[in-house]
N, C-alpha and C positions, 0 to 999 in steps of 0.2 A: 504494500500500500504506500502511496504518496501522498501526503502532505503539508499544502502551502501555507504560512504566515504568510500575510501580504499588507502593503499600509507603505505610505510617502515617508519618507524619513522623519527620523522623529516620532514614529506613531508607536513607540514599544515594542517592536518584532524580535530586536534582540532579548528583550527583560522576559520575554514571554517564551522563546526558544530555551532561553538558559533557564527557566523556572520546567519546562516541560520535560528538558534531560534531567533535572535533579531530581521530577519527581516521578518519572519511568524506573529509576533504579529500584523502587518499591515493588515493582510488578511484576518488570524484565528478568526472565530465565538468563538471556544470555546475555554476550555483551555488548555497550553501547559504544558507540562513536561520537565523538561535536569533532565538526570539521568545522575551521575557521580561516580568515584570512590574517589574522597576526595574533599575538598571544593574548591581547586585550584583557578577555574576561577568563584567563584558562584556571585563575584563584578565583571563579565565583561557580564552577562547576565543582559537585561531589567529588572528592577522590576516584570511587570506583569510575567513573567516565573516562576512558580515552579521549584525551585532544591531542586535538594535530591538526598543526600551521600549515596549511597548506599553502598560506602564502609564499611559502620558503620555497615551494618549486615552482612558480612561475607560470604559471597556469598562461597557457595561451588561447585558449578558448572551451567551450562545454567540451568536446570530441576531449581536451587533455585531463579534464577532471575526470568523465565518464573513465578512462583508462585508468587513472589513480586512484578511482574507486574500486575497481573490479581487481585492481594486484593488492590492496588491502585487505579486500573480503579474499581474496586466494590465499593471502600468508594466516587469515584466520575465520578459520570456518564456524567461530562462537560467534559473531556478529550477528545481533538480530534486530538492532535498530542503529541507525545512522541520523544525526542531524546535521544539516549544514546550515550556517549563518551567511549572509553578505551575498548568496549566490552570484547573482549580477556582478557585484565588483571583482568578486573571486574568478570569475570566469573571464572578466570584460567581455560581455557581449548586451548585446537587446534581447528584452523578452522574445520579439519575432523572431531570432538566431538561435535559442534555441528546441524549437519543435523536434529535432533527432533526440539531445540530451532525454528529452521528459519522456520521446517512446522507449528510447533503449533503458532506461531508468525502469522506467515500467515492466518491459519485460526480466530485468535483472529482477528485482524485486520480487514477482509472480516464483521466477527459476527457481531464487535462493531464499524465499519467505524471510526477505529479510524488509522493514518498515524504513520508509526517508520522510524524513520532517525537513523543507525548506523554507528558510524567512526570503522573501526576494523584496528587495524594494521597487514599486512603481505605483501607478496610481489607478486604481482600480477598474476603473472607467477604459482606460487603457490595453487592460491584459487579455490577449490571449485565449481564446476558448480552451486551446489545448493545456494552457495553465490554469485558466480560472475553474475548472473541474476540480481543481487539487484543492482549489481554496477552503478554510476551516474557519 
């Protein structure tokens, strides 16, 4: 399953991502992930959370996150939820660039029953069919 935080900058997407992994650790069998764009908030997540900057490599568009996601979940097959913050910036691209990320997402997700929470900043009116389906 995927989904989306969404809201213009400033609307709390990040407070409400990082309140949603600290409070999955209560429920989650397996293990979780916060993927981020720098270390910002990595002291306001639980211990047991995984985080990882994935700002550090460079993310050249969705197609290079989608691959950084799937050699992650390949070095660990505990992963049963994943949240990513910042997407858009993390990735540099427009919501319209990524309609592959959110299929193949999709399908990875279905494969490996593993859950994505993403915050994306934009403005609602704006988004995507293929994104605004994700929205919560």
């Amino acid at each position: 399953m995927i989904q989306v935080i969404h809201g213009l900058k400033g609307s709390g997407k990040t407070k409400r991502i990082i309140d949603m992994a600290n409070e999955s650790i209560k429920q989650q069998k397996g293990d979780v992930v916060f993927v981020d764009d720098d270390n910002r908030y990595m002291f306001d997540l639980r211990h047991e959370i995984r985080f990882v900057n994935a700002g550090e490599y460079n993310m050249a568009g969705p197609e290079m996150l989608y691959g950084f996601l799937c050699g992650m979940l390949a070095q660990n097959f505990d992963v049963t939820l994943v949240f990513i913050d910042a997407f858009l910036k993390l990735v540099h691209a427009k919501p319209e660039d990524t309609e592959w990320f959110f299929k193949s997402l999709e399908s990875l997700s279905a494969k490996r029953n593993i859950n994505f929470v993403l915050s994306v900043s934009m403005d609602d009116a704006d988004a995507p069919d293929f994104i605004r389906k994700y929205f919560i």
